[in-house]
Structure formats: structure tokens, C-alpha cells
C-alpha positions in Angstrom: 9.3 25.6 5.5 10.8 22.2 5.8 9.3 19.4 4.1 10.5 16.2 6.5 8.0 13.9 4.8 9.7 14.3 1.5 12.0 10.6 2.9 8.3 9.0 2.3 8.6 9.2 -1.4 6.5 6.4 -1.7 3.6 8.6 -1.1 3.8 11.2 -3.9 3.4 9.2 -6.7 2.4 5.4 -7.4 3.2 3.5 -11.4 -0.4 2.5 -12.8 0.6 0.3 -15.5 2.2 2.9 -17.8 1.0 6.0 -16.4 2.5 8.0 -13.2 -0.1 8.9 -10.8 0.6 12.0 -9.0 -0.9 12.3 -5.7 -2.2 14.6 -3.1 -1.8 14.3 0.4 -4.4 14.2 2.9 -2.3 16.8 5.6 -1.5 20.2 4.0 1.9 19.6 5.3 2.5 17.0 2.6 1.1 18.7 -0.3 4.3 21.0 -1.0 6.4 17.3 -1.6 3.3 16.5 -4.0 4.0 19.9 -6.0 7.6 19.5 -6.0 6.9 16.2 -7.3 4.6 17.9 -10.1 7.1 19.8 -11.5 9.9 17.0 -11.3 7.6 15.1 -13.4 6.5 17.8 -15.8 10.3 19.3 -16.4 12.6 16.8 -16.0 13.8 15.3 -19.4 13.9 11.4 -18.5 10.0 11.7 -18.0 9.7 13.3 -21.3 8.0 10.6 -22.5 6.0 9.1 -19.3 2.5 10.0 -19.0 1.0 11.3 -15.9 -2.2 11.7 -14.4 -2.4 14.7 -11.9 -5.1 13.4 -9.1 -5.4 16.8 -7.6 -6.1 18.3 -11.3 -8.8 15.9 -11.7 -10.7 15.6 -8.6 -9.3 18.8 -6.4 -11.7 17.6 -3.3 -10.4 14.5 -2.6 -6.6 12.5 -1.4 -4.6 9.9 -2.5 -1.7 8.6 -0.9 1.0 5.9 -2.4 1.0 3.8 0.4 -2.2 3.2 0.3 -1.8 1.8 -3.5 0.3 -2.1 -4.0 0.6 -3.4 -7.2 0.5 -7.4 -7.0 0.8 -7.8 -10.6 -0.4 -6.7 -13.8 -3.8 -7.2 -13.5 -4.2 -7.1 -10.0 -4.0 -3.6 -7.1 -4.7 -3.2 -3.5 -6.1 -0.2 -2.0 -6.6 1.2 1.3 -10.0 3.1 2.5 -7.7 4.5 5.0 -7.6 7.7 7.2 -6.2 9.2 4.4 -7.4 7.9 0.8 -11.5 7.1 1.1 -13.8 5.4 -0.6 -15.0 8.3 -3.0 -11.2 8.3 -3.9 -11.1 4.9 -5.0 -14.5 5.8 -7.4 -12.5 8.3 -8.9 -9.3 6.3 -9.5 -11.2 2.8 -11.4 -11.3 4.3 -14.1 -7.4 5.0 -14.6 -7.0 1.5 -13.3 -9.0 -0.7 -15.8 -8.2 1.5 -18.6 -4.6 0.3 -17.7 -5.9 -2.8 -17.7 -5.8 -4.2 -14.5 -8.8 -6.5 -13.9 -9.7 -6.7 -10.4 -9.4 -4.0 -7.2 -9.4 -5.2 -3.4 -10.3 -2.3 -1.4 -9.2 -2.8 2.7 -11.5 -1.0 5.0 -8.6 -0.2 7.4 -9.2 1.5 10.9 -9.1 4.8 10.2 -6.3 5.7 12.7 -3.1 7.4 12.6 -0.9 4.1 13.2 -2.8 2.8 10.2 -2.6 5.8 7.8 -2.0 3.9 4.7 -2.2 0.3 3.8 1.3 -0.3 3.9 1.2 -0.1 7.7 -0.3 -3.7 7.8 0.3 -5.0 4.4 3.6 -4.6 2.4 4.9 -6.9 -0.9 8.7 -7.3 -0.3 9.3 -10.0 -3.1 7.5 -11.5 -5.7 6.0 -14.2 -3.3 6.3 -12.6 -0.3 4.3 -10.0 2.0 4.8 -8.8 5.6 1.5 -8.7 7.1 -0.1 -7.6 10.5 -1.6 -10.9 11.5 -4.8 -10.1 13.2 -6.0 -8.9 9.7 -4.5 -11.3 7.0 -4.3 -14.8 9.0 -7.2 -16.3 9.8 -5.2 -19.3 11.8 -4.2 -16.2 14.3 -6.5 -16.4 17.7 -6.1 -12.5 17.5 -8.0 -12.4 14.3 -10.0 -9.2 13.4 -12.1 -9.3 10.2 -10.9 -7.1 7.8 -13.7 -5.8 5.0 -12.4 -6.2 1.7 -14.3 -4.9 -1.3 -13.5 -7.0 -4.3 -14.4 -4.6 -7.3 -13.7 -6.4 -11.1 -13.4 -4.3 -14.5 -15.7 -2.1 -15.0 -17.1 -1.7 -11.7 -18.1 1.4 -9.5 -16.9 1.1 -6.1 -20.6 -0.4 -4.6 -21.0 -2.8 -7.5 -18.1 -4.8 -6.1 -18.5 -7.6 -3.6 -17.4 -7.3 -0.2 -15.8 -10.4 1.9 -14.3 -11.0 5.3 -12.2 -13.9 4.0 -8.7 -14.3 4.7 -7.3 -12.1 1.5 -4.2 -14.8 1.1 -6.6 -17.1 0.2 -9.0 -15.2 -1.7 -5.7 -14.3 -3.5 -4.5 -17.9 -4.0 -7.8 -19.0 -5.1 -7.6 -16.2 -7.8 -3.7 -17.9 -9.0 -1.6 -15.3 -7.2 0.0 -17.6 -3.5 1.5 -15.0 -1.7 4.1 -15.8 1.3 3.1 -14.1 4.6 6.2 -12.9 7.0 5.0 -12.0 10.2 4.9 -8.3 11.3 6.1 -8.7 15.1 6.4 -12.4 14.7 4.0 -14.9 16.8 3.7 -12.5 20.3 0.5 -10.2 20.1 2.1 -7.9 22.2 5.3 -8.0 19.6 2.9 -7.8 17.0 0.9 -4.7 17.7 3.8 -2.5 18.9 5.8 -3.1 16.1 2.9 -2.5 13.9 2.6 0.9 15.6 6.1 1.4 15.2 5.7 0.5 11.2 7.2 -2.7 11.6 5.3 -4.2 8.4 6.3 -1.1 6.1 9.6 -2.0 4.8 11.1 -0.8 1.6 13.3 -3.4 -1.0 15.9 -1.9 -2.5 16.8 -5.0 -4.4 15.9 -8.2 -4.0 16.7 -10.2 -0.1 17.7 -6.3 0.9 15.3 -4.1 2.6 15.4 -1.5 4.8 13.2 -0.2 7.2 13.2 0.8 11.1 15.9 -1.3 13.3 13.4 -0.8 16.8 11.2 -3.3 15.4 13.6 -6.3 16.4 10.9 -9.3 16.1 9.8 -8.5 12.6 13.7 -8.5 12.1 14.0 -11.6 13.1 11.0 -13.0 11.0 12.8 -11.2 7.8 16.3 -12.8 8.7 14.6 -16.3 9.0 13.9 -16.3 5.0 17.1 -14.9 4.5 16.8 -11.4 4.2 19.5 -8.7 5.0 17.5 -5.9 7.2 19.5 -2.3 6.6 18.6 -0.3 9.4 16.7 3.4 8.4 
């Protein structure tokens, strides 16, 4: 019983503030990397001390996946109402995320579609001031644009107490204090754009920071990344 997906490990567990949130995959074929994971957690002495919070335990109905969940700072997460992490999901997780005190939630209705599983597909922090983004949804300059829902839930809030807006999120975001740097996914040529989104050109992964790797097929967003003076390892 191989467990392929196991490469993905930013799906099986996401850092809320001070607490480890274990996950559970949507696909049974993930769910065996998400009890491995369990028992790393649980066993191994350098998390002695960590807390967790065991999704599946707590809500044994419902998915979460990590990359669906970006941190942008301390007081701030991203979400995706993907095809794999839904809305009920979110309900269930506010709680854990105010009580680690962030203060505000932007949920993205995504299109519920396999080459947008998770929200990292289109959206992806690589720095502290920069993002790669899939520019039909996060630049409103871009004569592709498509507007993307985004549910802007504050502390305290359930889920439909939040507000929803179609505006551009970097904005909404730099109105809010945080000015995030987009790099384009694809680069300017919508036809560049949406095949290297399908071929997870926006979901790169920084091992430090200027280095990231990711897939070397998606040549444009490459050349976007080298432009600012990144160094691209190929996966």
C-alpha cells in the first residue's frame, strides 16, 4: 500500500499559532499519510511539548487539507472552500483560530475542480512580501479577471456572519496594513497563465529565503521568479 502523496507534506498538518493542526484528507488515499502523521506527532519526543488538535477526532464528518490553510501573519489566515476543505470545515476550525488569536479569516470560494484542489494552486506566500498568484483571480488590472468570492469573517464570527466581497484581495489586504507583492503565475500570456496553473505553477515551496523549489515544466512562472531574484530548484 504505497502512500505517494506522503512528498505533499504540506497537507497533513498546518501551525495555528501554537498549536499543530492535524488534518484529514478529503481522498481515502491520503488518510494513511494523515495517521502516520498522528502518531509522529503523538510519539516522537521533540513534540513532547507541542500541542495538537486532531481534526478528524473532533469533527470525524468533515476534511481539511494544508494547502488550503496560509498564514499571512499573526493575526491574519487564508482559507480555501475548495473541492476538498468546505465551508462547514471552516465553521468548525474558527474556533481554534481566534482562540489562537488571529483576528480575521478570508475564506476563497475556489472552483471546486481537481486543478484547483487546494488554495495553494492559485495563491502561494513565498516571502514575507511576496505571493505567486493566478492572475484572473487576484489582479483586477488583468482583462482575464474572474471574480473571486471572498468571505471576510473577524473574531468571533460564524462562517455566515462574515462579509463577503469580490474585491481584489491585494487590496483588501493592503487596506487592512499587510501590502503583499504579486509574482505572476505563468507571467502576462493567458494561455501561459492557465496551463501553468494546471500544471501547479503558483504552488511553490521556500526552503529558505530567494530558494524555492517547485516543478521545472512551468518555464514562464520561472522566469517571473528569476526576475526578483529568486533561485528556482527544480522538483
Amino acid at each position: 500500500h504505497p502512500i505517494p502523496n506522503l512528498i505533499f507534506t504540506r497537507d497533513i498538518a498546518a501551525v495555528i499559532g501554537k498549536t499543530i493542526l492535524l488534518t484529514w484528507g478529503c481522498k481515502a488515499v491520503r488518510n494513511r499519510e494523515n495517521i502516520l502523521a498522528k502518531f509522529i506527532f503523538k510519539y516522537h519526543e521533540i513534540f513532547n511539548d507541542i500541542k495538537t488538535y486532531n481534526f478528524n477526532e473532533h469533527h470525524p464528518h468533515l476534511s481539511v487539507e494544508g494547502g488550503d490553510i496560509i498564514i499571512l501573519d499573526d493575526k491574519t489566515i487564508c482559507i480555501g472552500i475548495s473541492e476538498r476543505t468546505s465551508r462547514e470545515t471552516i465553521d468548525a476550525l474558527l474556533p481554534l483560530f481566534f482562540q489562537e488569536g488571529f483576528l480575521n479569516v478570508y475564506a476563497f470560494d475556489i472552483p471546486k475542480c481537481r486543478s484547483m484542489m487546494h488554495l495553494d494552486t492559485i495563491f502561494n506566500r513565498i516571502n514575507n512580501k511576496e505571493v505567486i498568484v493566478f492572475p484572473p483571480m487576484f489582479l483586477k488590472n488583468d482583462p482575464n479577471n474572474e471574480n473571486l468570492i471572498i468571505h471576510c469573517i473577524s473574531n468571533g464570527q460564524k462562517f455566515n456572519e462574515g462579509e463577503k466581497t469580490t474585491e481584489s484581495f491585494l487590496e483588501l489586504i493592503k487596506n487592512n496594513g499587510l501590502e503583499l507583492i504579486p509574482i505572476k503565475c505563468g507571467g502576462d500570456n493567458k494561455l501561459n497563465q492557465v496551463r501553468e496553473q494546471w500544471m501547479d505553477g503558483a504552488n511553490y515551496f521556500t526552503i529558505s529565503p530567494g530558494i524555492i523549489i517547485g516543478y521545472g515544466r512551468n518555464q514562464h512562472t520561472i522566469i517571473e521568479l528569476k526576475k526578483v531574484g529568486y533561485k528556482c530548484i527544480d522538483a
